[in-house]
MARMIBA-241197 format. One record per residue (C-alpha): residue number from 0; residue in one letter; z, y, x. Coordinates in nm, 4 decimals, padded with zeros to 6 digits. Layout:
N
+------+--------+----------+----------+----------+
: kelo : drenmi :       c3 :       c2 :       c1 :
+------+--------+----------+----------+----------+
:  NUM :      A :        Z :        Y :        X :
...
+------+--------+----------+----------+----------+
This chain:
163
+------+--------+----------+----------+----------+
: kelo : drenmi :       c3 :       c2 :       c1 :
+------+--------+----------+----------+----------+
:    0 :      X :  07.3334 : -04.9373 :  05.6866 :
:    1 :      X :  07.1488 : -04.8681 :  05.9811 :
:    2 :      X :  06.8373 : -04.8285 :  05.8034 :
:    3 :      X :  06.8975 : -04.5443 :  05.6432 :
:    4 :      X :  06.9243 : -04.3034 :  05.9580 :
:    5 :      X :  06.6517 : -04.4888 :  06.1342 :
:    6 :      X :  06.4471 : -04.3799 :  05.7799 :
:    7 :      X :  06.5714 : -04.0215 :  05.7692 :
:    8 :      X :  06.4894 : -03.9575 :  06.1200 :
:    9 :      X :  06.1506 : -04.0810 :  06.0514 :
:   10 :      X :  06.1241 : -03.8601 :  05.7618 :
:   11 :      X :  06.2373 : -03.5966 :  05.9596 :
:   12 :      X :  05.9645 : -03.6248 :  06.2295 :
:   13 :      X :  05.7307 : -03.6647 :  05.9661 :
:   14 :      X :  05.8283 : -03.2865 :  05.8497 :
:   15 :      X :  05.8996 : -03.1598 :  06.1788 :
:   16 :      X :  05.5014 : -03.3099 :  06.2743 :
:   17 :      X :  05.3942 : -03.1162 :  05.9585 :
:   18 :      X :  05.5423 : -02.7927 :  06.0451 :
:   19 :      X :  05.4449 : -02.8430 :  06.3855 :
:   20 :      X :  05.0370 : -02.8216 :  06.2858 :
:   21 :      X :  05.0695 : -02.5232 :  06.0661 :
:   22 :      X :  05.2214 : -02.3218 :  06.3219 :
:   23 :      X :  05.0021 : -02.3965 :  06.5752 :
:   24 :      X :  04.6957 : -02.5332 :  06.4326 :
:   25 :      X :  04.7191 : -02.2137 :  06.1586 :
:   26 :      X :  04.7628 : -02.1791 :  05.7816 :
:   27 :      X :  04.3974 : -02.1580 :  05.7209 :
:   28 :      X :  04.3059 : -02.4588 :  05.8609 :
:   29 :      X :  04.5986 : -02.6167 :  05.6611 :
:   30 :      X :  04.5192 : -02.4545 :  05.3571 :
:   31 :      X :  04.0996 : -02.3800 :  05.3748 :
:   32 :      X :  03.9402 : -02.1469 :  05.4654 :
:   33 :      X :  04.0005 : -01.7938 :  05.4204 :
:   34 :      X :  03.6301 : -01.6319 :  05.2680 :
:   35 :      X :  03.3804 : -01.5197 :  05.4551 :
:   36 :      X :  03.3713 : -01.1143 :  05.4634 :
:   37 :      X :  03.0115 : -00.9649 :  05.3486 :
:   38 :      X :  02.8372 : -00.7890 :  05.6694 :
:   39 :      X :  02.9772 : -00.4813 :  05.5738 :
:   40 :      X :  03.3567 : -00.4772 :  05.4310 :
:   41 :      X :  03.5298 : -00.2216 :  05.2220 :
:   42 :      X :  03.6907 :  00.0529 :  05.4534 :
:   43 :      X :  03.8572 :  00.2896 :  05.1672 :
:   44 :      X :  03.7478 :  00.4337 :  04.8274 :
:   45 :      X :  03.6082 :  00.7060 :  04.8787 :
:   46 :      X :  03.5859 :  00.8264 :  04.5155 :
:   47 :      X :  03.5161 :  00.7700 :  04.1692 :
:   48 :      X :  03.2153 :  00.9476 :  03.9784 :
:   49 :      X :  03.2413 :  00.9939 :  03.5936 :
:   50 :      X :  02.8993 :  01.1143 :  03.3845 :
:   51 :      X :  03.0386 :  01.3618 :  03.1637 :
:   52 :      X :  02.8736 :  01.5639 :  02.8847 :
:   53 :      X :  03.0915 :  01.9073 :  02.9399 :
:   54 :      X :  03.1503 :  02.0121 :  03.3279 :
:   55 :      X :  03.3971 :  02.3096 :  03.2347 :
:   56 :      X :  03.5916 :  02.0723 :  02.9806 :
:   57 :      X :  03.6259 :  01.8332 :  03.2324 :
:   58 :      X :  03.7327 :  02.0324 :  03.5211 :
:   59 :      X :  04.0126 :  02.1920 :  03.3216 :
:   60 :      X :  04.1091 :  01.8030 :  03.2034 :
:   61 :      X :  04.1153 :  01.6964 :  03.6129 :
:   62 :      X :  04.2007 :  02.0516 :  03.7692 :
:   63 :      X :  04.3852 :  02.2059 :  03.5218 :
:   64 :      X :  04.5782 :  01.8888 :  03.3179 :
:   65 :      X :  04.5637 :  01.6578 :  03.6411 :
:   66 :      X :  04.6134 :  01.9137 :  03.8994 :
:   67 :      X :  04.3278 :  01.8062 :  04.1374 :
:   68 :      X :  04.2039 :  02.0239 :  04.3891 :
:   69 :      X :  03.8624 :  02.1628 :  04.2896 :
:   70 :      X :  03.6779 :  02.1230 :  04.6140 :
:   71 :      X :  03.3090 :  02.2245 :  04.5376 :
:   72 :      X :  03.1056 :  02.2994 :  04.2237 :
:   73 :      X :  02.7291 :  02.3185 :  04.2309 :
:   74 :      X :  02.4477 :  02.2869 :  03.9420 :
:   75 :      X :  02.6160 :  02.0321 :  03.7082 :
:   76 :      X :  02.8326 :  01.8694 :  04.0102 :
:   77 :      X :  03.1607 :  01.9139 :  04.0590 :
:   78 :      X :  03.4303 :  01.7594 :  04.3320 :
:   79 :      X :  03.7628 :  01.7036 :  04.2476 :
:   80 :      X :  04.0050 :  01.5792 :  04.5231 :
:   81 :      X :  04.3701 :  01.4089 :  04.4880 :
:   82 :      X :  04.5540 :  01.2596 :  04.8067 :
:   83 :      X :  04.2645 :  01.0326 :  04.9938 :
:   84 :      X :  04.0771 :  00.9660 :  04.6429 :
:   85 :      X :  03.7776 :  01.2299 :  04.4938 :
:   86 :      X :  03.7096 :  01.2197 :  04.1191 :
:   87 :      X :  03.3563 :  01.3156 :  04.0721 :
:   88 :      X :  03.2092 :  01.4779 :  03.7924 :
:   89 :      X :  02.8301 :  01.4543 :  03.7221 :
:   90 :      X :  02.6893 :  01.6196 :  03.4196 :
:   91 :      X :  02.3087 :  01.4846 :  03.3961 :
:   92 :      X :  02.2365 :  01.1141 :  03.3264 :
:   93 :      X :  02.1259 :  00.8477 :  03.5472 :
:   94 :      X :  01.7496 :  00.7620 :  03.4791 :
:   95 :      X :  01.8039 :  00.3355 :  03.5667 :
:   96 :      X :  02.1628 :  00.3184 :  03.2938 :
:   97 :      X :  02.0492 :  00.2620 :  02.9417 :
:   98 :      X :  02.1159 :  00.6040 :  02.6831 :
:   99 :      X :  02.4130 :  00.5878 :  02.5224 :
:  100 :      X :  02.4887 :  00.6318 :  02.1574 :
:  101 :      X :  02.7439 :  00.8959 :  02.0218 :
:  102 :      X :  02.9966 :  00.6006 :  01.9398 :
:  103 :      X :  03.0021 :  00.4279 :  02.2597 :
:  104 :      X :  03.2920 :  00.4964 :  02.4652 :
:  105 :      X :  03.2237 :  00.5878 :  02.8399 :
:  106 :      X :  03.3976 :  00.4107 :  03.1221 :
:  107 :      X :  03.4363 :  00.0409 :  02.8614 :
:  108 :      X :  03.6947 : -00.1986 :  03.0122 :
:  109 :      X :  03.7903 : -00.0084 :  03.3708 :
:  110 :      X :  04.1162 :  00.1760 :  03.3505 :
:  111 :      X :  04.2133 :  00.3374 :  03.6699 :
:  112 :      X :  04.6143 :  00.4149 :  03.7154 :
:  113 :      X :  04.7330 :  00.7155 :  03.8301 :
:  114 :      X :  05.1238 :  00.7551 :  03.9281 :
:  115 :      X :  05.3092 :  01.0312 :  03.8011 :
:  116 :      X :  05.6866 :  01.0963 :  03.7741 :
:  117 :      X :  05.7308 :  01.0901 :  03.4212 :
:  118 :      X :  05.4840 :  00.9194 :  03.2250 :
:  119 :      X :  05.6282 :  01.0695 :  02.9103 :
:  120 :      X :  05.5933 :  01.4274 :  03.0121 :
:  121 :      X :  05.2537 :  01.3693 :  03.0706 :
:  122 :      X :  05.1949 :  01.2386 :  02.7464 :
:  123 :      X :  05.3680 :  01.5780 :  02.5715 :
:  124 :      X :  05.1893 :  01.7639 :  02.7948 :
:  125 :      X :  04.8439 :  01.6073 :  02.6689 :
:  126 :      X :  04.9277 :  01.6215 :  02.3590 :
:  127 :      X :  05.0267 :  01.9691 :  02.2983 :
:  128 :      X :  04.6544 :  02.0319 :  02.5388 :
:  129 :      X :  04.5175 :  01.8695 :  02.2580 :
:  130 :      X :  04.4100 :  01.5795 :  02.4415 :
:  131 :      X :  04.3857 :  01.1468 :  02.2662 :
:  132 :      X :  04.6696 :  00.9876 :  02.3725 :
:  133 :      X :  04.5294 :  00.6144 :  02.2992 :
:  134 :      X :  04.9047 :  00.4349 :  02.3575 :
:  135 :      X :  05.2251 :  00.6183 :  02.3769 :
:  136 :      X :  05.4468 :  00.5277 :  02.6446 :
:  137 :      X :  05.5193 :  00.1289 :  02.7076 :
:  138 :      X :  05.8617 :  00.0955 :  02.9079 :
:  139 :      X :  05.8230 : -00.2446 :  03.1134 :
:  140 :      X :  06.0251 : -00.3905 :  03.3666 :
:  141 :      X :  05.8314 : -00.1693 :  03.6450 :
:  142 :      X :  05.8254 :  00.1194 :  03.4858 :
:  143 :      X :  05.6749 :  00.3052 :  03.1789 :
:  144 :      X :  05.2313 :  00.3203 :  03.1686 :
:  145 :      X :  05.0621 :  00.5239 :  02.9577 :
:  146 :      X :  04.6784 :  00.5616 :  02.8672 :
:  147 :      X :  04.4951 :  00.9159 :  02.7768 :
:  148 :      X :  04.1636 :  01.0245 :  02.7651 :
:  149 :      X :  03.9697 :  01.2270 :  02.9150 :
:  150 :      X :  03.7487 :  01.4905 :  02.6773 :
:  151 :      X :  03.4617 :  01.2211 :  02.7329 :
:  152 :      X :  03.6684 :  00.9493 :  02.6451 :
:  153 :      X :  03.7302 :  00.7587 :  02.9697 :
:  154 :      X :  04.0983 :  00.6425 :  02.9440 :
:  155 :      X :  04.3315 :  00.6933 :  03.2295 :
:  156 :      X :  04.6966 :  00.5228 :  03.2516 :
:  157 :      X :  04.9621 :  00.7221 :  03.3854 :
:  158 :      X :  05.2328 :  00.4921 :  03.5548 :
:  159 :      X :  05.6033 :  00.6281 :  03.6352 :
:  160 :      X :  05.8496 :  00.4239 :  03.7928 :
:  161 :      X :  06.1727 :  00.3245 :  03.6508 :
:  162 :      X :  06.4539 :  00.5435 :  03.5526 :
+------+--------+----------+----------+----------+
């Protein structure tokens, strides 16, 4: 019967021993390493540039749909500004990225989310602007997404939280 103390204090130690080293010796070295940063780290995103085949049918999409801030305009250039984040628009091609065809979608497999109040009033608004929805409003858990495209096709998901 004595035993059984004498084993749980020992157990005890044990954990208290354990504890002991990754408070002072640190989670990393308890867990690995954390990785090694490049030389230069990400500060911010400063913006996001989109190729687009119309300038004036996207800056009514992003200035007048979106309500970014037009910021500057200049040959086929135009910057768009929300919060901390600029939208970009560039309407001449890059001479290194391969021609696309008419079918190809633009922007393929990145689909940046933008938060809005009501992700369903922004679909009604799109639609009656005559804008793709490409999916209606999906209530989840945290909250109801959205995805609508832009006039060049790049899909955008509006997020809204729960009501």
């Amino acid at each position: 019967m004595s035993q059984v103390p004498i084993r749980s204090l020992g157990r005890l130690i044990l954990c208290l021993a354990g504890y002991a080293n990754y408070v002072f010796v640190g989670p990393l070295s308890v867990f690995g390493q954390e990785a090694k940063s490049p030389a230069s780290t990400l500060t911010e995103i400063d913006h996001i540039l989109l190729e687009v085949s119309n300038l004036n049918a996207s800056i009514k999409f992003y200035r007048d749909f979106l309500g970014l801030h037009l910021k500057s305009r200049f040959g086929g250039f135009a910057r768009l500004e929300s919060g901390n984040v600029g939208v970009f628009l560039w309407s001449h091609h890059w001479n290194w990225e391969k021609p696309r065809s008419n079918s190809e979608r633009q922007g393929l497999g990145i689909y940046p989310h933008l938060a809005v109040d009501d992700a369903r009033a922004m679909v009604d608004r799109a639609r009656q602007a005559g804008y793709r929805i490409v999916q209606e409003p999906r209530k989840y858990g945290w909250g109801t997404e959205a995805f609508i495209a832009d006039p060049d096709g790049y899909v955008w998901a509006f997020v809204s939280p729960p009501k």
